[in-house]
N, C-alpha and C positions, 0 to 999 in steps of 0.2 A: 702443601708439600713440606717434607722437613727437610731443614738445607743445615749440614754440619760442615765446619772448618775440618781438615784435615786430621787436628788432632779429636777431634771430639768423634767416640761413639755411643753407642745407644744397644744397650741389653735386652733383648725382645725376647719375653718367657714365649715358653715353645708349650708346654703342656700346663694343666689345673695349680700342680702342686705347687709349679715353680712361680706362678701369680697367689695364692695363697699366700707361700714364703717372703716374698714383696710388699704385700699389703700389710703382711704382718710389722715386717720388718718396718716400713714406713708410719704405720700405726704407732709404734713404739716410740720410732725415733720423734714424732710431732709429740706424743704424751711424755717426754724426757724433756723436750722445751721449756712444756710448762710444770712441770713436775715441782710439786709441795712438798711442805715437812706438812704431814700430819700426823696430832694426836688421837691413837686411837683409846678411850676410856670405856674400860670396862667393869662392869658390875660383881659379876661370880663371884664368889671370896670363899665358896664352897670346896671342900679339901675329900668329903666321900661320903656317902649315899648312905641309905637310898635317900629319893629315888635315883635310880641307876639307868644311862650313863651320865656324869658330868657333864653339861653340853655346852659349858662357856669358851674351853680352850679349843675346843676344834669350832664353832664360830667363827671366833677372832680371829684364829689363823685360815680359815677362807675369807674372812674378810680384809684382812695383812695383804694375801696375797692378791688380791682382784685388785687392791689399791697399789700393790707392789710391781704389775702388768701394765697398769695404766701409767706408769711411770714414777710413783711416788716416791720417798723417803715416809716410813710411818716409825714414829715409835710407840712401843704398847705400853700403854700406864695400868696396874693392874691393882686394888686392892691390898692383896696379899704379898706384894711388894714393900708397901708401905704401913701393913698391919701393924707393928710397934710404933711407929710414928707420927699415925692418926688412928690414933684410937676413939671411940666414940666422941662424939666432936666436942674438944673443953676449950680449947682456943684456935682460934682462926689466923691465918699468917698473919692478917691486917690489926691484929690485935696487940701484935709485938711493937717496939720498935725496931727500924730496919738491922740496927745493932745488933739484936737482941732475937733476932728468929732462927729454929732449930735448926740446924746445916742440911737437913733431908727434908724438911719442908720448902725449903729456902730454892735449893736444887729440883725440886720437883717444881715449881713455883718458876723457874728460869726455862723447863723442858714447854709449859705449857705457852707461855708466855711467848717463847720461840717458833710456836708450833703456828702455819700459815691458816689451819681450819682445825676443826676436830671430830671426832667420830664417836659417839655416845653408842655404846654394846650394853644391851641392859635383858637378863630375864623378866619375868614376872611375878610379885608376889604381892597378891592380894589384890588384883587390879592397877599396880604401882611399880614405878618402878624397884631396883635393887637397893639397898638401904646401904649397902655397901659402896656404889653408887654416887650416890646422892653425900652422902659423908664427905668423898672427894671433893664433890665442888665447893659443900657447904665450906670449906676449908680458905678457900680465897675469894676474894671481892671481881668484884665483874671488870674491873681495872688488870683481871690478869687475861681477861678471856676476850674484852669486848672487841665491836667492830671488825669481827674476822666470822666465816658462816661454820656452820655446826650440818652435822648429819646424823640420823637415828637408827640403830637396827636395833629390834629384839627379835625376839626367837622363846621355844617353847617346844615340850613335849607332845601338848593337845596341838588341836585344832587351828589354833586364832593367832601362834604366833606373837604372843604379844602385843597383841596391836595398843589395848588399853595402858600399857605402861608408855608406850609411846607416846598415847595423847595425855600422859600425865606431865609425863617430862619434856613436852612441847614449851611449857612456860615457864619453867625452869632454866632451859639454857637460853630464854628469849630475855630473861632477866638478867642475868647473865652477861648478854652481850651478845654472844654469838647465835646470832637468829640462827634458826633450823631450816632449811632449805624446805620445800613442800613435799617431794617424793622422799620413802621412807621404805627402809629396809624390813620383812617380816618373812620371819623363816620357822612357819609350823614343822611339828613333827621332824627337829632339826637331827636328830636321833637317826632317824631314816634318810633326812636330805644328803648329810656330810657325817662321812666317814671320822674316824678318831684321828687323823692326818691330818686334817680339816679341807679334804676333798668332795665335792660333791660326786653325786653317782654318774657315772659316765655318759650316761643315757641322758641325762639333764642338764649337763655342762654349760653347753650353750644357751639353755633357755635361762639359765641362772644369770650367766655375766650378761646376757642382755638387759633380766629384771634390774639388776644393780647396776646397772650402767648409768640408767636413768638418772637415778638418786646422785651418783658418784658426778655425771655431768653435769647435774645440778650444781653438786659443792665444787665444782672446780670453776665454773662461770663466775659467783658470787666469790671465789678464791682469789679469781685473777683479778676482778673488778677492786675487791679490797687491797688485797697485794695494790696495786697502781695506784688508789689513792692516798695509802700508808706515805707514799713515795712522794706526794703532792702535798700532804699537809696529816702532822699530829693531829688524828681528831681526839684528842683532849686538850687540845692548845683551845676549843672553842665547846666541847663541852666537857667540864674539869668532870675528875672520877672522885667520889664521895668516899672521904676518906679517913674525916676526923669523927662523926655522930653521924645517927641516923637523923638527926635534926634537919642536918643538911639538903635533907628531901619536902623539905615543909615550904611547902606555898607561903607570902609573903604574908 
């Protein structure tokens, strides 16, 4: 039996929509609890075609917003943001002295740094991932990224979605630091999936945020578990980040 004090009552949906609206609403508020800053990184740096359509910016922003429902804070790192300030890769932040690194490198370097996981959005070219990509991380030491988990989407005009740039870039952000969760984002024929809004088609909606959900509750498990031990202990108070030579990595 449920027994309420005098003041307390009890809202009981009467039809479908108004238990929908509930569960939503409830869904939300538990993923705003544990809601992250993440960084989402992405590859495109393509500005027009062909081939035709661009498929990087409506990705990301389905992928913005399934992390944005789930309660996140995302911010998008993009390339073409920072096209004049990492230009093919001649120095790396860790190459500066702290004095002495570029105020946009520096600043991007503080976004990743802050960010609780991260989100790798990568085309395909060549079997690999995006060069454009890859540039970015090449740019900092695993001292900006480690010890926090990482998540993978590609996508693609053909068939396969990407998947081979994926397993490229599996051990790249594992070097990195932030290991790659196991489930894995692939969105073939993303042309047809998502709209230039970065809406998928109606008709698939739901099958979509369930496929991503997967992955996404992957990186929030491994999100929260790091989040809490960040809180317990510096893990480089026990194992330092290699910072002066590559020497540093040499067996005794």
């Amino acid at each position: 039996p449920l027994l309420l004090t005098e003041k307390e009552t009890v809202i009981i949906p009467r039809t479908l929509s108004q238990v929908l609206v509930m569960l939503a609403t409830c869904r939300r508020s538990f993923c705003t609890a544990r809601g992250f800053n993440i960084a989402v990184i992405t590859g495109s740096s393509r500005t027009e075609g062909p081939p035709d359509p661009i498929l990087g910016e409506r990705v990301t922003k389905f992928i913005e917003d399934e992390l944005i429902y789930r309660g996140h804070t995302v911010e998008i790192i993009t390339p073409k943001q920072y096209l004049a300030d990492m230009p093919l890769l001649q120095r790396p932040v860790f190459s500066y002295s702290s004095s002495k690194v570029p105020k946009r490198l520096k600043e991007l370097q503080n976004k990743l740094q802050q960010a609780d996981a991260y989100v790798a959005v990568t085309p395909e070219y060549n079997h690999a991932p995006s060069p454009a990509l890859l540039n970015i991380f090449n740019h900092f030491g695993s001292s900006t990224f480690g010890f926090k988990p990482s998540a993978i989407v590609t996508y693609s005009a053909g068939q396969w979605g990407g998947t081979r740039a994926a397993q490229a870039l599996r051990p790249v952000l594992s070097e990195l630091g932030c290991l790659p969760v196991s489930a894995m984002i692939h969105i073939p024929r993303a042309q047809d999936v998502i709209n230039a809004d970065g809406v998928v088609q109606e008709t698939d909606h739901e099958r979509w945020r369930q496929y991503t959900a997967r992955c996404f509750a992957q990186l929030e498990w491994w999100g929260a578990a790091s989040k809490q031990q960040w809180k317990t202990q510096n893990p480089y108070s026990t194992s330092p980040a290699f910072n002066k030579a590559p020497s540093q990595r040499n067996a005794p």
